[in-house]
Every structure is written in C-alpha cells, then in structure tokens.
C-alpha positions in Angstrom: 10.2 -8.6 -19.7 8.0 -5.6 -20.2 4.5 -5.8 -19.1 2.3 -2.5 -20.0 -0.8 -2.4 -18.4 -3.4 -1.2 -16.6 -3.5 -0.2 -12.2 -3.2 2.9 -10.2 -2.7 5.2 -6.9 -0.2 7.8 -5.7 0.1 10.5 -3.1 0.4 14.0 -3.7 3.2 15.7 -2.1 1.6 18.7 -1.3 1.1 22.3 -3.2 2.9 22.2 -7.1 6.0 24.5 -7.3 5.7 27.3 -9.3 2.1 28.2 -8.1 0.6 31.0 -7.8 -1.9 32.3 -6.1 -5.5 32.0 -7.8 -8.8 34.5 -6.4 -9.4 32.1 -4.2 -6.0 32.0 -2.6 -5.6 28.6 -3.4 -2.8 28.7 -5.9 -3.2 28.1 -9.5 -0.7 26.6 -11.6 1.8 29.0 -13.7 1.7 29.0 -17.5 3.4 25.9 -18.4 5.1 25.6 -21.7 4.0 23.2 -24.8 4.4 19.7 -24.5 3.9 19.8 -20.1 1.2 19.4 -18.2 0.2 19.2 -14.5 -3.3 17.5 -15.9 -2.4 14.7 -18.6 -5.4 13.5 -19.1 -8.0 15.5 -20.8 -11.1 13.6 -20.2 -12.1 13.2 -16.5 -13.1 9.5 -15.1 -16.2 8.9 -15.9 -19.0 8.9 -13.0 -22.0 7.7 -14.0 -21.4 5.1 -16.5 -20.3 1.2 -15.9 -20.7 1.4 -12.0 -21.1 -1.4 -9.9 -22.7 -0.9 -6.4 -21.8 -3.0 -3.6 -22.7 -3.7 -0.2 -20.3 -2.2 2.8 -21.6 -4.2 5.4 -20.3 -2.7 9.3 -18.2 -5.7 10.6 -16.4 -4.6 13.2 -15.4 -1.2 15.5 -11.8 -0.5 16.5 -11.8 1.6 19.4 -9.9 5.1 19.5 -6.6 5.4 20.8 -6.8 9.2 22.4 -10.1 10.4 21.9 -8.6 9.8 17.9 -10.2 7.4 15.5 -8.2 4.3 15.0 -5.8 4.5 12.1 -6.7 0.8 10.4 -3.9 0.0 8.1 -3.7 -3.8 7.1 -5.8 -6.7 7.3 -4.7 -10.4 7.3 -6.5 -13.3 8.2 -5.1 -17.0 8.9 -6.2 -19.6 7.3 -6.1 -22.2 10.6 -8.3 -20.7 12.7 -10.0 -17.9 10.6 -9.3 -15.2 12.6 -8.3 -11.8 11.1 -5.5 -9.8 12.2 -6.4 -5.2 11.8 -3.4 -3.3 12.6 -3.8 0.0 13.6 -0.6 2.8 13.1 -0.4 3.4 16.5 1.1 0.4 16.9 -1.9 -1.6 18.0 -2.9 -5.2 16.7 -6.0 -6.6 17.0 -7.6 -10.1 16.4 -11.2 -10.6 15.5 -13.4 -13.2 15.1 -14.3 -15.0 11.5 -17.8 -13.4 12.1 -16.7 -10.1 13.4 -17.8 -8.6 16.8 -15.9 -6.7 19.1 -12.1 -6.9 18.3 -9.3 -7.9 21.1 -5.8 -6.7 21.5 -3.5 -9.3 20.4 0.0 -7.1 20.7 0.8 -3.7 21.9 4.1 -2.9 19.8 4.4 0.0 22.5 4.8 -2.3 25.4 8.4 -1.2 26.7 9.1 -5.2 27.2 9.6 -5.4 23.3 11.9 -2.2 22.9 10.3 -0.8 19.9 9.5 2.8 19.9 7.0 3.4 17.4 6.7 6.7 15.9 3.4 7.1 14.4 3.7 11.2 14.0 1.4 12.5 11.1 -0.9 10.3 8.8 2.3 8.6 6.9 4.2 6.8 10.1 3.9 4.3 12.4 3.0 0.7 12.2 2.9 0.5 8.7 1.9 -3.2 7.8 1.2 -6.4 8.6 1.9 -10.3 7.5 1.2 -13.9 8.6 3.3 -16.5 7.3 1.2 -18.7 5.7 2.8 -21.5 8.3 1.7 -19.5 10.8 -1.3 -21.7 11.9 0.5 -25.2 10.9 2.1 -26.8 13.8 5.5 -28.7 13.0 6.4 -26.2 9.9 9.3 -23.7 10.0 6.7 -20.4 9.9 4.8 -22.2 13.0 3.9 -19.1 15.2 5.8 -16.6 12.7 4.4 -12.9 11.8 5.8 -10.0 10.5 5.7 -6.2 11.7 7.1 -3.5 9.1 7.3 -0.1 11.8 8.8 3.0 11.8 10.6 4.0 15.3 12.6 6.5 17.0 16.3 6.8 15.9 18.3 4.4 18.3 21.7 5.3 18.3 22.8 1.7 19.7 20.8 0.3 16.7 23.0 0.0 13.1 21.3 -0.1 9.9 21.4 -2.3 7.1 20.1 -0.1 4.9 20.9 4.5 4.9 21.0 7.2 2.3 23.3 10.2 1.8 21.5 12.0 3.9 23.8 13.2 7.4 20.1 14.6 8.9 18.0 11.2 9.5 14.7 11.4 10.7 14.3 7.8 12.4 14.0 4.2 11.8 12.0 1.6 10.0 12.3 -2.2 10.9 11.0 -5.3 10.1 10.6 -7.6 12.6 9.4 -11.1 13.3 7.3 -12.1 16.3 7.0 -16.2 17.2 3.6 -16.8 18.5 4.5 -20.0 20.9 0.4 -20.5 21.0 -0.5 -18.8 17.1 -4.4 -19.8 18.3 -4.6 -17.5 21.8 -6.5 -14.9 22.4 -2.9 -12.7 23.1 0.5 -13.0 22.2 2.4 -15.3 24.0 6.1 -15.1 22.8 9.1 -13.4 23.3 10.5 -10.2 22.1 10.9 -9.7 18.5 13.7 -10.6 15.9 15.0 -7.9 14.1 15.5 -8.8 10.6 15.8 -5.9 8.2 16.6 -1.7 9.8 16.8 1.5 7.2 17.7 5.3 8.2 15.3 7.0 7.0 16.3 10.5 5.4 12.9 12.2 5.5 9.6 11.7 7.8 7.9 10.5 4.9 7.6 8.0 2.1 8.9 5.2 4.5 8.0 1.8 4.9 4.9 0.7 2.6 3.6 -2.8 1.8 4.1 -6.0 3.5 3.0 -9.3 1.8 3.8 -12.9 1.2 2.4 -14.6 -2.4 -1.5 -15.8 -1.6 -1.2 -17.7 -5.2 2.1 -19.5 -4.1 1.6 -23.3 -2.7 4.1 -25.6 -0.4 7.1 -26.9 -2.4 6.7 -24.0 -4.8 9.5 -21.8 -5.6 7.9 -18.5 -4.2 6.0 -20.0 -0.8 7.3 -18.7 2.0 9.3 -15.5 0.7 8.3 -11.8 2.0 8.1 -9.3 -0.4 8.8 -5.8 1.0 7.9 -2.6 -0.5 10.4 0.2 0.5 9.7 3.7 -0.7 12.1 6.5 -1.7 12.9 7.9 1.5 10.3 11.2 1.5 10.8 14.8 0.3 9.4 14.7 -2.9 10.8 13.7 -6.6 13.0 11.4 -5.1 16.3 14.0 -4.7 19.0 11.6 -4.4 17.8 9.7 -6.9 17.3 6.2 -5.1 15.0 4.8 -7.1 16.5 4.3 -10.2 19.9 3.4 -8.0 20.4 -0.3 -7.8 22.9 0.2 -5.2 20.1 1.2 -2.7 17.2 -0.7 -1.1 14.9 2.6 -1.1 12.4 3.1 -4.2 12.2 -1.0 -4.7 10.2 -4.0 -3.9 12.9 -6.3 -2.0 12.0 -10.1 -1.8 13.2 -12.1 1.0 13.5 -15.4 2.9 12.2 -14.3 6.2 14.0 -17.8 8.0 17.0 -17.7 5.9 20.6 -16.9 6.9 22.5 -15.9 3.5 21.3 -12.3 4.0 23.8 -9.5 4.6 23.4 -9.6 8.8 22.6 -13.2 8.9 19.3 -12.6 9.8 17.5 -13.2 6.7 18.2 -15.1 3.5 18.1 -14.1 -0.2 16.6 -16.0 -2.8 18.6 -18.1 -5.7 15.5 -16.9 -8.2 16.1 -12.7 -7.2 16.4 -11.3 -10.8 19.4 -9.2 -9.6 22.1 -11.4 -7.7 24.1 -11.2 -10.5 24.3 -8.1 -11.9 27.2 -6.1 -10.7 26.2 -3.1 -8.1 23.1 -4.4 -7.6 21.5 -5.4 -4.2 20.7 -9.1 -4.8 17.5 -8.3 -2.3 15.7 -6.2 -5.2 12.4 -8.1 -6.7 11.8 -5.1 -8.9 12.9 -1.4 -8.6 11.8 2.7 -9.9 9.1 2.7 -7.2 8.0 5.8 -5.4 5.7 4.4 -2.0 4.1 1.1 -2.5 1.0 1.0 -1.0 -0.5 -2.4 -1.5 0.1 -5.8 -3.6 -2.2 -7.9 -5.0 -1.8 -10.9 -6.9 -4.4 -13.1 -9.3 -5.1 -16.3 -8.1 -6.2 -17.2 -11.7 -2.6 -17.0 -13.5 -0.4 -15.7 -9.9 0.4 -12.4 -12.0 1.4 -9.4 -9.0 0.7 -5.6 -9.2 1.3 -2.7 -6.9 -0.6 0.4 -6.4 2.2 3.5 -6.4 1.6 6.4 -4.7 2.4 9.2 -7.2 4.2 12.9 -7.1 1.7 15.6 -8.0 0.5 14.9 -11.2 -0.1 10.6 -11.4 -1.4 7.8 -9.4 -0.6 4.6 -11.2 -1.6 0.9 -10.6 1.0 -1.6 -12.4 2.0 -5.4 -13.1 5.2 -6.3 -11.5 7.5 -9.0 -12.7 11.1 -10.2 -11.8 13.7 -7.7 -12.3 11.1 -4.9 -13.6 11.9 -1.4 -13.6 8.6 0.5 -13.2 10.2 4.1 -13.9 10.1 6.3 -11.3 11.8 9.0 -11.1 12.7 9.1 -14.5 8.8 8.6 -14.9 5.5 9.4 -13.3 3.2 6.5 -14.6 3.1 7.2 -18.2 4.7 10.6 -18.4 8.6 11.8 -18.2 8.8 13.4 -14.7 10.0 17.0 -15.0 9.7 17.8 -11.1 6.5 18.7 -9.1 4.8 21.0 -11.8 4.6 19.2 -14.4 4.9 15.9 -16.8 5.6 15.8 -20.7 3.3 15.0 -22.8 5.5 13.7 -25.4 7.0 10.8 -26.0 4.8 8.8 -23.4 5.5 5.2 -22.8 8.0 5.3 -25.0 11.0 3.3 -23.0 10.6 -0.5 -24.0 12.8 -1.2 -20.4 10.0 0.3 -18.2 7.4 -1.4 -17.0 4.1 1.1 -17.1 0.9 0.9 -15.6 -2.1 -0.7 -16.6 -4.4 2.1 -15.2 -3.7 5.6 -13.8 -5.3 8.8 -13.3 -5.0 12.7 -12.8 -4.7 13.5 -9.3 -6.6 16.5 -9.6 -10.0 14.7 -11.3 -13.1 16.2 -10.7 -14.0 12.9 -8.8 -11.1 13.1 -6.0 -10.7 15.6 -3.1 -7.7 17.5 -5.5 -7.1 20.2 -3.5 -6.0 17.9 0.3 -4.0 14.8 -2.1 -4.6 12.1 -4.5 -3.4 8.8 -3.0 -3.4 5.0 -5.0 -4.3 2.4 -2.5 -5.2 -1.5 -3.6 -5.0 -3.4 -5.8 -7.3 -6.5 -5.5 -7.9 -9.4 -8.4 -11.2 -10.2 -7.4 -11.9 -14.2 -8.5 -14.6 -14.7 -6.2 -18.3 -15.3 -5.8 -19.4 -13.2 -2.2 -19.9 -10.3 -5.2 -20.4 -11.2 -8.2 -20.7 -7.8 -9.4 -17.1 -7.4 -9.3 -15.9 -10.7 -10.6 -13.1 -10.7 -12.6 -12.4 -6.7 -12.1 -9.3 -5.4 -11.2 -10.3 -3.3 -8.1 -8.4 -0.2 -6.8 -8.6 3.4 -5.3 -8.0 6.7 -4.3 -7.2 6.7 -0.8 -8.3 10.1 0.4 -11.3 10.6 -1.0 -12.5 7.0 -0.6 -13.4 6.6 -4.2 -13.0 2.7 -5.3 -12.6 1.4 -9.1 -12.0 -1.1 -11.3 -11.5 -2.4 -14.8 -11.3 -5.7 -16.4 -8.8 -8.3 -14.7 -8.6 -10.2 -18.1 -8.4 -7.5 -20.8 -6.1 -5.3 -18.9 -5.6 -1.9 -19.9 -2.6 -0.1 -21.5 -2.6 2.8 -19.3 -4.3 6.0 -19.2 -7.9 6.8 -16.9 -10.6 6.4 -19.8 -11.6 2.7 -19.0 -11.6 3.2 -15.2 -15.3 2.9 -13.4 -16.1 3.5 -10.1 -17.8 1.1 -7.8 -20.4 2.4 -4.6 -21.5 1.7 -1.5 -24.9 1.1 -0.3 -25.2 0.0 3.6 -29.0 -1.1 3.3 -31.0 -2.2 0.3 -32.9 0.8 -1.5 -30.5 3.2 -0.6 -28.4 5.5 -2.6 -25.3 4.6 -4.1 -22.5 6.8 -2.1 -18.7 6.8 -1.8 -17.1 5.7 1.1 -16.4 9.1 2.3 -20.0 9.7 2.4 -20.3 6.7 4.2 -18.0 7.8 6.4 -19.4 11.1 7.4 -22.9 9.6 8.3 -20.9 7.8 10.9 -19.1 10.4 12.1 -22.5 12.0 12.9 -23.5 9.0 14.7 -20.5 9.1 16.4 -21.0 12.6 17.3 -18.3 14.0 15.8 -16.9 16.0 13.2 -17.0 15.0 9.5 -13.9 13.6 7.9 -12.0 15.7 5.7 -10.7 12.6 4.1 -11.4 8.8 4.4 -7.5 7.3 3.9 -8.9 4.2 2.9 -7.3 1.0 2.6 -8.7 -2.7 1.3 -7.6 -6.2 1.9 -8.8 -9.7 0.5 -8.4 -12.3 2.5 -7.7 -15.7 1.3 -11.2 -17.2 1.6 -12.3 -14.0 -1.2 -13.6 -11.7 1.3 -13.2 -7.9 0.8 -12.2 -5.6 3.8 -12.7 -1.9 3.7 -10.3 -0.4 6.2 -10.1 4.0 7.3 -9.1 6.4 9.4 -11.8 8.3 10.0 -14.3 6.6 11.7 -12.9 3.4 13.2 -15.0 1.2 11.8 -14.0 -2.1 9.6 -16.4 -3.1 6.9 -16.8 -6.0 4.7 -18.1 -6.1 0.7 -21.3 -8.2 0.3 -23.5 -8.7 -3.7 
C-alpha cells in the first residue's frame, strides 16, 4: 500500500561535493544545472505564525561522564512500577523516579563482567537505544524481567555476524542484546550477562544502529504485542555506496521486525514473524518490516488508529518524517524525501513523488532553512502522536524536530500532510510563566552558563512519550532531562 504523507528529520553528512569556496571561506554551492537543487523548497518554515509554546519543565540531571555532559539518548518508562529508564551513549543506564529527582545507575554496559565493549567514539556511536518489553514489570509472562540494548562495540574477532556488507575494511560492531532483570523493580540490575540476539559488521563509523521500539498501541493476544521493531541504517559514508537500502538481500537501510523470544530466526536466537510482509518474496530477508531507509532515528505510533512513522535522517539536502506500513519502500537511495537523489549536491526537481511504489513523507524540510543551524547539520529526530491532555496545546499534532538546532514542530495528526515544509509550525519553550518563547537551544545555553560552561554549539535533541502521555525532552549538551507541561 502507498501512504503519502506528512513527517520529517535527517542528518547532514557533512560539506556538499562540488563546493566552492564563498568570501567567507565557507563554501558555496557550484552552479547547478536546471531541474537540481541543493534547496527544494523555496519558501522557508515559517517562524512566527501558528506556534504553540509549551512548558520545558527541569525534571531531572544526569551527571557527566568525564568532565563531558551526558549524552541522553532514549527514554522508556514501565508501566509496573512507573519508573523511567534514560540511556546515556556512553553506555550508562539510569532509572529515575515517576516524579523525577536525582537519577541512579541501573547498568553500566562497560562493566567487564558483561563483555561488551562499547564504542561510543564521536556524536553518532555508542549505546544507541533502549526498550522494555512491555512484560517487563508482569511477573509470570514470557517478557518478565526482559530489556533490550541496541550498542555499537569494538570488532571482536571471536564474535560472527549475522548480518555484513561488501565492505573488507569494517569499522566495528553493533548488537542487540537482551538483559533478564531476575528483580525488574530493584534499584540495580540484578541478572546475568546478556543474550546476544542480533550482530552486524559495520562498514563505516557511521549511520549504525538507530531506533529501538516495541508497538505502545499493540495489546496482549494481539498480532503485533510483543514484537521489536529495529531500525538499521545504511552502514555510513554517505549516499548509501553499495546500495543497501534498496537491496532486499541486506538488513542495512530497513526497519527489521522481530520476535525477541522466538527461535525460527536465522541463529536461533530470535524468531520471525508469520505476518513479516517479505517471507515470501524470493531474495528477500523475511526480517524486513519495511526497507529504502537511510538512519532511523525514532518511531512513533498513534494510539488513536495504531498508524507508525519514522523520522529519517537525510543526506544533504532533506529531512523527512514518514508513515510506515508492512512491506513499504520509503525510497532511499533512489530518493531523498520527495526528490530523486542525484548524490550529495543536489535533488531534482522534476518529477517529485512521482513513483506510486514509494512510500513519501508526510512532512519534510530543507536542511539549510533559515530556522536550523545549516552550516554544523540538519538532523530529523521524533516523531510523537500527541493524544493526550498534560498539553493541550499540542493535542492531536504530529510533533517532530531538528535535532541540532533544537527546533521542535508539528502539524495536524488528523489531516496529515502530503509532503513538503509549508504547513510545518514550530512549537517553544518557556521555563517560567511570562517569559519569552525560546528554542531549546537557547534553553540550553542559559544552562550551560549556570553550569559554568561553554555554550552549546548544538543541542542533539531527542524526545520520548511515555505511555502515561508524558513528553521527555532529552540533549547532549547540558545533561539535563526535561518534561513538557500546558
């Protein structure tokens, strides 16, 4: 089936090819011919118009690891107890109270009793993401005590993957891995070492592992409890060069959906589900919920009508936000968001959308708007169906945003868009009534001054909704976890 509508995100790969160098020594973009552009969309998001301001109430403080701020990545919470689980990349995982307060380490990946050797080199590696099965709290039940760990570690030469590329240079590792609290409620973990589920050889240091997350919408006895969805980008470089995405031969550049406490899987160690849209079409890996994705970031699902999106880290040029269904093909490489990819410089301008088997986003945007910090990245990160009532400003909104500058948007959750940036509106912080309406970077860089140090160049932000409705703003920049309030 093919869905077009309306999300975003997507991470810039660095300088475009083909640049030269501008009088401020920044590079400009060459002269590109008719019909390509490295700026599709001619009218920039809007900034004043349709905003919604918000409360970002300070919630919690994750200490630094180094002298470094803590690098928050994913936040879960379970339903039993309450408690919320914050990962940090370094490997870190903390529990904190339903109220917030002062956070406790749960699990320290890095202990050498588990074995894993987490590499969490540069801003894109390490302890990637998080999930609770949703048994995890409910003694007597197969997930009792079960949580998942998607990581990225040192190449282990006595380890064999289940998933590699063409590539005869790897870089390292990235596993999944389940953990069996014996005691899910304690204040520490208190199980055994780790099952390895699910390895991939990863060709390039970046574009690895990505999001992590079971259904929220999906109830006991139905058809999609209990199964782990698992985004897997590309592999890294940029424009995905050995064409993985579109290769339904290879696990990289797809959502993969499995049964974490299955067996039918390819080691034995996982299962695969009878409802996968691909088990039976020859070459395909019967793992693959949908495919022709670059870095998955996030998913988010509407608990009104149990629809999923993904935000999608983009190339150069797009950040997208898009529905996924069964079996989808969501275009990249052979797209970037609504555009025919033509490499790093540029997108054509013809002919958009114009594939009936590709699945295209509801929302996306330029990377190099006037709103977003162009000249570091451009970087999708969400995507939240907002159903709830602890805002009411953004009820029923489809929220999302650019993860380096900190900007947050949204459009309608019910009249979804059909791609393109003109219907997308911001939404801004206050952290006491009367103030100003500011972006979370801003946000950011009054606490850094608090903190006594240096303002943030970027906020990499991340947000989560937990299943009682509440918002989580989550950085890596100043450490601290905040919650959305009306």
């Amino acid at each position: 089936m093919t869905v077009s509508r309306l999300l975003l995100p997507a991470f810039a790969a660095g300088a475009l090819l083909g640049a030269v160098p501008d009088a401020h020594g920044q590079g400009a973009p060459a002269p590109l011919p008719a019909g390509q552009s490295s700026e599709p969309f001619p009218q920039p998001i809007v900034a004043t118009a349709g905003v919604i301001t918000v409360t970002a109430r300070e919630f919690a403080a994750l200490p630094d690891v180094g002298g470094v701020a803590a690098r928050a990545m994913t936040l879960v919470d379970d339903p039993t107890t309450r408690r919320l689980f914050v990962s940090d990349m370094q490997g870190l995982l903390y529990v904190l109270a339903p109220d917030g307060g002062a956070p406790s380490l749960y699990l320290d990946l890095r202990d050498p009793r588990w074995e894993v050797p987490v590499m969490a080199q540069g801003r894109e590696r390490g302890l990637q993401s998080i999930a609770l099965h949703p048994q995890f709290g409910q003694s007597g039940t197969p997930g009792f005590g079960r949580f998942y760990t998607y990581t990225d570690v040192a190449l282990q030469s006595s380890a064999t993957p289940d998933f590699t590329t063409p590539s005869t240079t790897p870089t390292h590792d990235t596993v999944l891995l389940e953990w069996k609290a014996r005691t899910p409620g304690a204040a520490t973990y208190d199980g055994a070492a780790p099952r390895e589920i699910l390895r991939w050889r990863q060709p390039f240091a970046n574009h690895n592992g990505g999001a992590l997350a079971f259904n929220p919408t999906a109830r006991a006895g139905g058809g999609d409890f209990g199964l782990l969805y698992v985004g897997v980008a590309d592999g890294g470089s940029g424009g995905d060069p050995m064409g993985l995405a579109q290769n339904l031969g290879s696990s990289f550049g797809k959502i993969l959906r499995i049964d974490p406490l299955g067996t039918n899987g390819r080691n034995g160690r996982y299962g695969v589900p009878a409802t996968n849209p691909l088990r039976v079409t020859g070459g395909a890996l019967p793992e693959i919920y949908a495919y022709g994705v670059r870095n998955a970031q996030r998913f988010g699902w509407d608990a009104r009508n149990g629809e999923m999106y993904m935000s999608d880290i983009g190339q150069n040029i797009v950040e997208e936000v898009s529905p996924v269904t069964a079996g989808a093909n969501l275009g990249w490489n052979t797209w970037e968001g609504s555009f025919r990819f033509l490499g790093r410089q540029a997108v054509s301008t013809e002919n958009t959308r114009s594939d009936p088997r590709v699945t295209y986003p509801i929302v996306e945007w330029d990377q190099r708007d006037p709103l977003l910090l162009s000249s570091t990245s451009s970087a999708s990160v969400g995507v939240v169906v907002y159903r709830g009532t602890a805002a009411p400003q953004l009820a029923n909104r489809n929220v999302f945003g650019d993860m380096p500058s900190g900007e947050m948007f949204h459009v309608s959750a019910d009249t979804l868009p059909d791609g393109g940036q003109d219907v997308i509106r911001r939404v801004l912080f206050v952290t006491a009534p009367g103030e100003t309406p500011r972006t979370m970077l801003e946000i950011i860089r009054e606490k850094n001054g608090v903190q006594g140090k240096p303002a943030a160049s970027r906020a990499d932000l991340r947000f989560d909704m937990t299943t009682t409705g509440r918002i989580f703003l989550l950085n890596k920049a100043d450490g601290t976890i905040r919650v959305i309030e009306r």
